[in-house]
C-alpha positions as CSV (number, residue, x, y, z in Angstrom):
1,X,3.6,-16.3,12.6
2,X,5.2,-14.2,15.6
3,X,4.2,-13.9,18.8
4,X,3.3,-10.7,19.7
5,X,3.0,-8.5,22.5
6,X,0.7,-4.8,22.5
7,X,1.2,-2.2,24.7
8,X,-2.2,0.4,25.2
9,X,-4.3,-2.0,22.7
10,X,-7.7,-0.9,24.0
11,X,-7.8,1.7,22.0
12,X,-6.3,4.1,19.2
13,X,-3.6,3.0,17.5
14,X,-3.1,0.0,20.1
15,X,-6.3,-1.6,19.4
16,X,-5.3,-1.0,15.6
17,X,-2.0,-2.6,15.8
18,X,-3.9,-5.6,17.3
19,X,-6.4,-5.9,14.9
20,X,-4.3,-5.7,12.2
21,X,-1.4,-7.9,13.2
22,X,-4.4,-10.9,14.0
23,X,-5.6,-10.4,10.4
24,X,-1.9,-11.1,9.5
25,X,-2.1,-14.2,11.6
26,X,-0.1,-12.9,14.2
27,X,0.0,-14.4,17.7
28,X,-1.1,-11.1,19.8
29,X,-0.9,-10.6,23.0
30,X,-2.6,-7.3,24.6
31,X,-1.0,-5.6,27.6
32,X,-3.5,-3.0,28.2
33,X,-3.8,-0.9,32.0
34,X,-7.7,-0.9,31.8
35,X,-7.3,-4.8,31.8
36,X,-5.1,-4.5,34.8
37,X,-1.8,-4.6,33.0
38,X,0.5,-1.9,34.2
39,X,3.5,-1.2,31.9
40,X,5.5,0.0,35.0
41,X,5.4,-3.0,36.6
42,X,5.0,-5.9,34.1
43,X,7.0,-8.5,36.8
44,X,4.5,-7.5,38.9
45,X,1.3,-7.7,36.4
46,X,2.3,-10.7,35.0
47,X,5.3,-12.4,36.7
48,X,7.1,-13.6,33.7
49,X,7.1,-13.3,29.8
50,X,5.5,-15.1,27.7
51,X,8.0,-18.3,26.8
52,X,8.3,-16.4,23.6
53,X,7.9,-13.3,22.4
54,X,9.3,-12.4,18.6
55,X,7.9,-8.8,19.0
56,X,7.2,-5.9,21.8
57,X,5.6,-2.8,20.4
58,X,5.3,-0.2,23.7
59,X,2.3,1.4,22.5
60,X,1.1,3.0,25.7
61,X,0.5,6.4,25.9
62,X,-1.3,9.3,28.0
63,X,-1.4,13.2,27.5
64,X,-1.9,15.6,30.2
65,X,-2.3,19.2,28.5
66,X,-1.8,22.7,30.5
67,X,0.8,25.6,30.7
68,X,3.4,25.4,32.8
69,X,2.2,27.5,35.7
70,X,-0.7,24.9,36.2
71,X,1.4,21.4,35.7
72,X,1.2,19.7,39.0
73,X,3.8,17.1,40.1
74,X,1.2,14.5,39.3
75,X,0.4,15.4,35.8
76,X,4.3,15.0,35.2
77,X,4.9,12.2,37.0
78,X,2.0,10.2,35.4
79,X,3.1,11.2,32.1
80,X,6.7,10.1,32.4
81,X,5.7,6.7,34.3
82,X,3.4,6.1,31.5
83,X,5.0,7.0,28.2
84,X,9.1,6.9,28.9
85,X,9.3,4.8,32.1
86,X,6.8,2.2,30.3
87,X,9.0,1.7,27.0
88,X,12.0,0.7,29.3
89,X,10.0,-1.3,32.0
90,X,8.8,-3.3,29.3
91,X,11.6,-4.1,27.5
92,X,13.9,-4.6,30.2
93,X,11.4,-7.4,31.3
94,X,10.8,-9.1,27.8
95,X,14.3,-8.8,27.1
96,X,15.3,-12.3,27.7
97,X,12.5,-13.6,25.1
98,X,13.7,-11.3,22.8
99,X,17.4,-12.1,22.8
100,X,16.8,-15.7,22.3
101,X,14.2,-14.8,19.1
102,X,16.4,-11.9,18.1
103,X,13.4,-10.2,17.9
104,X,11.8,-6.7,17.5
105,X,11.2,-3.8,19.7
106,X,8.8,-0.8,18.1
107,X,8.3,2.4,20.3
108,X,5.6,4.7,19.0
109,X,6.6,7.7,19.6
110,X,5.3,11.0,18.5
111,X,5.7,14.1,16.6
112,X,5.9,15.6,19.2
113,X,9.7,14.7,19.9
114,X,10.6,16.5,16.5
115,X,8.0,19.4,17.1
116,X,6.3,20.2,20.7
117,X,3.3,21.0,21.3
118,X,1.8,24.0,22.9
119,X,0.6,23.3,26.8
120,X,2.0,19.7,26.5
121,X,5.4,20.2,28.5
122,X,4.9,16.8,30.3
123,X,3.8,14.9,26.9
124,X,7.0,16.3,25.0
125,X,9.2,15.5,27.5
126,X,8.5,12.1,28.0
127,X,8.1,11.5,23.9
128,X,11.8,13.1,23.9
129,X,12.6,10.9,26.6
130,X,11.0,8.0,24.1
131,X,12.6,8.8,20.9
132,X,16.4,9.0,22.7
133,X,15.5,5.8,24.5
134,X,15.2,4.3,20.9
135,X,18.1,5.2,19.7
136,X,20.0,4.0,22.4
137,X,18.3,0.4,22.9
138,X,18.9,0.4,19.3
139,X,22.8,0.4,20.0
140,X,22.6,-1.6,23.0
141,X,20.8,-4.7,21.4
142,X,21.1,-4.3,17.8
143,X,24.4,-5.6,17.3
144,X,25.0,-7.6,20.5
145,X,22.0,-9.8,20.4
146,X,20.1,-9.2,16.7
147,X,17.1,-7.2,18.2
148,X,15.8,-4.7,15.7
149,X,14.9,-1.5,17.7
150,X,13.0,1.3,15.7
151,X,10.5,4.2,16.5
152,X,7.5,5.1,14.6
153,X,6.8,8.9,14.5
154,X,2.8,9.6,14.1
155,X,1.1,13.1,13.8
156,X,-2.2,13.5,14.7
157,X,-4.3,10.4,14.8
158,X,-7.9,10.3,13.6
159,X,-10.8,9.7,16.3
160,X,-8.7,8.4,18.8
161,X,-9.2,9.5,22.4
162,X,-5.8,11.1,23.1
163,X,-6.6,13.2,20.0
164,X,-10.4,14.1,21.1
165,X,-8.7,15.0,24.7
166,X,-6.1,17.3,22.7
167,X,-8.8,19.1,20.8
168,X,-10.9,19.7,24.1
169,X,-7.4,20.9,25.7
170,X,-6.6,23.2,23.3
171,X,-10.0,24.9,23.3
172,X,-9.6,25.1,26.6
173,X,-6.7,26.5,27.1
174,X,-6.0,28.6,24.1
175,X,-9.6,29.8,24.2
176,X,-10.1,28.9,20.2
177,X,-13.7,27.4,19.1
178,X,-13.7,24.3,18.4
179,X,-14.1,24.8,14.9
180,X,-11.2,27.5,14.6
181,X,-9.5,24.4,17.0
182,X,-9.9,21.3,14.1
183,X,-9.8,23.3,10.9
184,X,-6.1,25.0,12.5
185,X,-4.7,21.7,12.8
186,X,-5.8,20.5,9.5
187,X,-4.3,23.5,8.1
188,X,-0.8,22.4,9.3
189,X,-1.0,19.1,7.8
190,X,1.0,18.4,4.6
191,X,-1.6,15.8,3.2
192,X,-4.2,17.5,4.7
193,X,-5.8,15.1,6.5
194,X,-5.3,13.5,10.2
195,X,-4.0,9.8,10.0
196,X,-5.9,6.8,10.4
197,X,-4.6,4.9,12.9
198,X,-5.9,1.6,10.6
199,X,-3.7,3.1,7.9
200,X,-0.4,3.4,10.2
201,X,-1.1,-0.1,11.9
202,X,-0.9,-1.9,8.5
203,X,2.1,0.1,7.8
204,X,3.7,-1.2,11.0
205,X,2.3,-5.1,10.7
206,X,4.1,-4.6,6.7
207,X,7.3,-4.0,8.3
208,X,7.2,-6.4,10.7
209,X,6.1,-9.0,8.1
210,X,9.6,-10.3,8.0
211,X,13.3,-9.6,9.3
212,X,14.5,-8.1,6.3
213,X,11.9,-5.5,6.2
214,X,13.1,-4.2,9.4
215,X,16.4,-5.2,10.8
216,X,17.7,-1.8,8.7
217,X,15.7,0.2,10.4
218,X,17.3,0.0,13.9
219,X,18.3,3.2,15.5
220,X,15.5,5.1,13.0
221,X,12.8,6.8,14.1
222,X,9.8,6.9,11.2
223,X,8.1,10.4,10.8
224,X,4.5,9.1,9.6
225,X,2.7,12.8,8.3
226,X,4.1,15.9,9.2
């Protein structure tokens, strides 16, 4: 059993994660900002980690859609603090556990980082900013202190609010119905159907089952659909 901690688990994929990882009789811990948790300022949520922590998987995410003309300072700035300030706030603060466990630090990133998305400058920057982040934890902490780091890729996720809040955004503005909106983006999938978060969180718990399933995956970051 490992102990670990959930970034975003009140919902989507984060609530997933934490479900799933429990049924695996994982010790979870969630670390979510409607429950007062703030990933850019964990010291200052929490004061210290936990005495151990085996795992951290920076789950946290928010999407702010709009074309360029109309992103304000805020939207970007929220955005950034959120999704690429977050991953290294937390880290950097459960570092210490995670050198003495030789732990595991998962970043769920996006597709978007291979592949951006129309009127989502602020969201593919700061999952750009996430996916280099990985790789480069990955050769600072890898090697030195036996922390597998490794990224998880998804497209778009079934049901979850971030994906309801794209669809609205896109009908709003790309002026598409909302129909025209869904079947469009299932037309682009390979399998040809979004992904259920469930389904990727019991990919992730598999991998983190045991060392050897992941310790060769630091430095990659896992496209899951395209």
């Amino acid at each position: 059993m490992s102990k670990i901690i959930v970034t975003g688990s009140s919902s989507g994929l984060g609530k997933a994660l934490v479900t799933q990882l429990s049924m695996a009789q994982h010790d979870v811990i969630s670390f979510d900002l409607k429950a007062g948790c703030d990933v850019r300022d964990p010291q200052g949520t929490w004061g210290n980690p936990p005495e151990e922590v085996d795992v951290l998987i920076n789950c946290a995410g928010i999407n702010i859609t709009n074309w360029l003309e109309n992103v304000t300072d805020k939207d970007w700035d929220d955005t950034m603090e959120i999704n690429a300030k977050g991953i290294f706030k937390m880290t950097q603060w459960a570092l210490p556990r995670l050198k003495a466990s030789k732990g595991a630090v998962v970043n769920i990133v996006s597709n978007a980082s291979h592949m951006p998305m129309t009127t989502s400058l602020a969201y593919n920057a700061s999952k750009g900013a996430a996916h280099i982040m990985t790789l480069q934890l990955a050769r600072e902490l890898s090697r030195a202190h036996g922390i597998t780091v490794f990224g998880v890729s998804p497209n778009k996720l079934r049901g979850t609010g971030m994906s309801k809040d794209i669809e609205m955004q896109v009908v709003k503005h790309r002026g598409w119905t909302p129909e025209f909106a869904a079947q469009y983006q299932l037309n682009a999938l390979l399998a040809g159907a979004e992904t259920e978060p469930s389904v990727l969180a019991e990919f992730i718990a598999f991998l983190l089952s045991s060392k050897e399933r992941h310790i060769f995956l630091s430095g990659c970051i896992i496209p899951y659909g395209a």
